[in-house]
C-alpha positions, 0 to 999 in steps of 0.5 A: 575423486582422485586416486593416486596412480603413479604409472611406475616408470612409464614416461609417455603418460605422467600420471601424477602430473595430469593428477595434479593438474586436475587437481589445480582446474577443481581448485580454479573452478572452486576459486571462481564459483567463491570470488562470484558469490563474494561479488554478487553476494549470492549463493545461488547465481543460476539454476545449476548452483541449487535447482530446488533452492533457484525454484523456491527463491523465485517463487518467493520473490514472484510473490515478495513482489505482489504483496509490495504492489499491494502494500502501495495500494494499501496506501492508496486506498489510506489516503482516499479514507483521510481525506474523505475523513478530514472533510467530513469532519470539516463538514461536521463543524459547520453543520454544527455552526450552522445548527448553533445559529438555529438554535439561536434563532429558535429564541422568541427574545431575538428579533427579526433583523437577529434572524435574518442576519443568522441566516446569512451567516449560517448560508456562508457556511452552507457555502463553505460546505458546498465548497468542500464536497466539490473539491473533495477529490483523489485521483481525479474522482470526487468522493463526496458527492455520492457517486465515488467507488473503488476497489483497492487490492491489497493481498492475496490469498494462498491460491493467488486469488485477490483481497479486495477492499471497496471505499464505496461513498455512493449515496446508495450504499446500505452500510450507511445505514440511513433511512431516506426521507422526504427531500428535493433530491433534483436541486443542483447548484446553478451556474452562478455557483448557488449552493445547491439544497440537493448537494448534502442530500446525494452526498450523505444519504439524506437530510429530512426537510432541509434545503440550504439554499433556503437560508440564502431566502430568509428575510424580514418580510419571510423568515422561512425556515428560520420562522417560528413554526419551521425552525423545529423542523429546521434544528431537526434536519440539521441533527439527521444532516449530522447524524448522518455525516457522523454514520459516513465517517465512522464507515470510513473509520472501520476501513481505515482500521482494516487498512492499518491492519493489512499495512501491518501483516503486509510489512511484516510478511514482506520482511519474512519472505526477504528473510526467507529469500536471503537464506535461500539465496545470499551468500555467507561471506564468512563462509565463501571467504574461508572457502576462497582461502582454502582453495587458494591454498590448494591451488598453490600446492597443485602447482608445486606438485604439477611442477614436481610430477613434471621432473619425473621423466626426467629422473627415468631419462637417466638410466639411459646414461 
């Protein structure tokens, strides 16, 4: 704080002039520190501006940083479920069409040529399904063929530990919930594209009785599966087949539902901690500018008063006339 000395008639040392240009340097000083702030449009620009208000924002932002990190991966795990939803639900119709045409085939009013022809029909859509699991895929990993699994990140507790979601399609995975029954797991497709009977087994955890590719073998002289004392067996496989298609998808239903749910508090939480971050740091422009003119005003008078403490010596030199 400044004290207002005038050093009586001493001439050596002007006081009142080194008062008023230390005055002008703080004035400066002040200018600069609110012509930063309205360039930067933050308070705090290093640690000397706010050492606990610098630690606290860096913090914030360390942290701001994470959750928008797992705000993509959010959305990542998102689009995995969708789109291993969208098959599914594709998958589901054809089962259906295909057990409509069971059904069909299971009345003793159609004859064998009716039968045989349903059973083409119903093998393209076999196909169809086989098509849709193959190139089912998301990052280069196919989902629905029973092996896909991936832990997504998408928070992180208060101690810095991570929140992890598992979209876990693997055919052994107990949340499905699906009784295993007899069935050829070991057929795969051939090299010349055949679908292969074990493709919807692995991939949904199970279809009782069914092999699809045995609709490609129904005929007139052999009606297999589509014959009358199989096609029970056949409608039967086909409502498990879609049993357990429904218990994937509404698996993949519950985490979809988390997923919206963490992308909501993720979205709002990124917001607070901006908000907190910019009260912490930003600058008030309103504020700095009525600071800047202030200083301003200041720094005028310090000139005119240095200018005016600088005449003083003079006025003693006088007295030697």
């Amino acid at each position: 704080m400044a004290t207002a000395i005038s050093g009586g008639g001493r001439i050596r040392t002007n006081i009142p002039a080194m008062n008023a240009y230390n005055s002008l340097i703080k004035s400066a000083d002040a200018i600069a520190t609110h012509q930063l702030r309205l360039s930067t449009g933050k308070r705090i620009n290093s640690a000397a501006d706010d050492v606990s208000g610098y630690i606290t924002s860096r913090a914030l932002q360390a942290r701001n940083s994470a959750l928008r990190a797992s705000l993509n991966s959010v959305g990542d795990a998102k689009n995995v479920t969708a789109i291993s939803q969208d098959a599914l639900d594709n998958i589901n119709d054809l089962l259906i069409d295909i057990k409509e045409s069971a059904a069909i085939a299971s009345s003793g009013a159609l004859g064998t040529d009716e039968k045989v022809a349903l059973a083409k029909g119903a093998y393209r859509l076999a196909e169809q399904i086989q098509f849709i699991t193959d190139s089912t895929v998301f990052g280069g990993e196919q989902l629905l063929q029973g092996s896909y699994s991936g832990d997504w990140t998408v928070g992180y507790y208060a101690n810095n530990r991570l929140l992890e979601i598992d979209v876990n399609l693997n055919k052994d995975n107990i949340d499905f919930n699906v009784q295993s029954r007899d069935f050829d797991l070991n057929a795969t497709r051939s090299a010349e594209g055949d679908f292969g009977a074990g493709a919807i087994a692995a991939n949904f955890a199970g279809v009782t009785g069914l092999n699809l590719e045995a609709l490609n073998e129904v005929n007139a002289e052999d009606l297999g599966i589509f014959g009358t004392g199989e096609v029970k067996t056949t409608l039967f496989s086909l409502s498990e087949a879609l049993n357990n298609v429904n218990k994937v998808a509404s698996y993949l239903g519950g985490i979809q539902v988390r997923l919206n749910s963490q992308e909501e508090l993720l979205n709002s939480q990124i917001t607070n901690y901006s908000a907190a971050i910019s009260r912490i740091e930003d600058a008030d422009v309103a504020v700095e500018q009525l600071g800047l003119v202030k200083e301003q005003f200041l720094q005028q008078a310090s000139t005119i008063s240095l200018a005016q403490a600088n005449q003083i010596p003079q006025q003693y030199l006088q007295l030697f006339g």
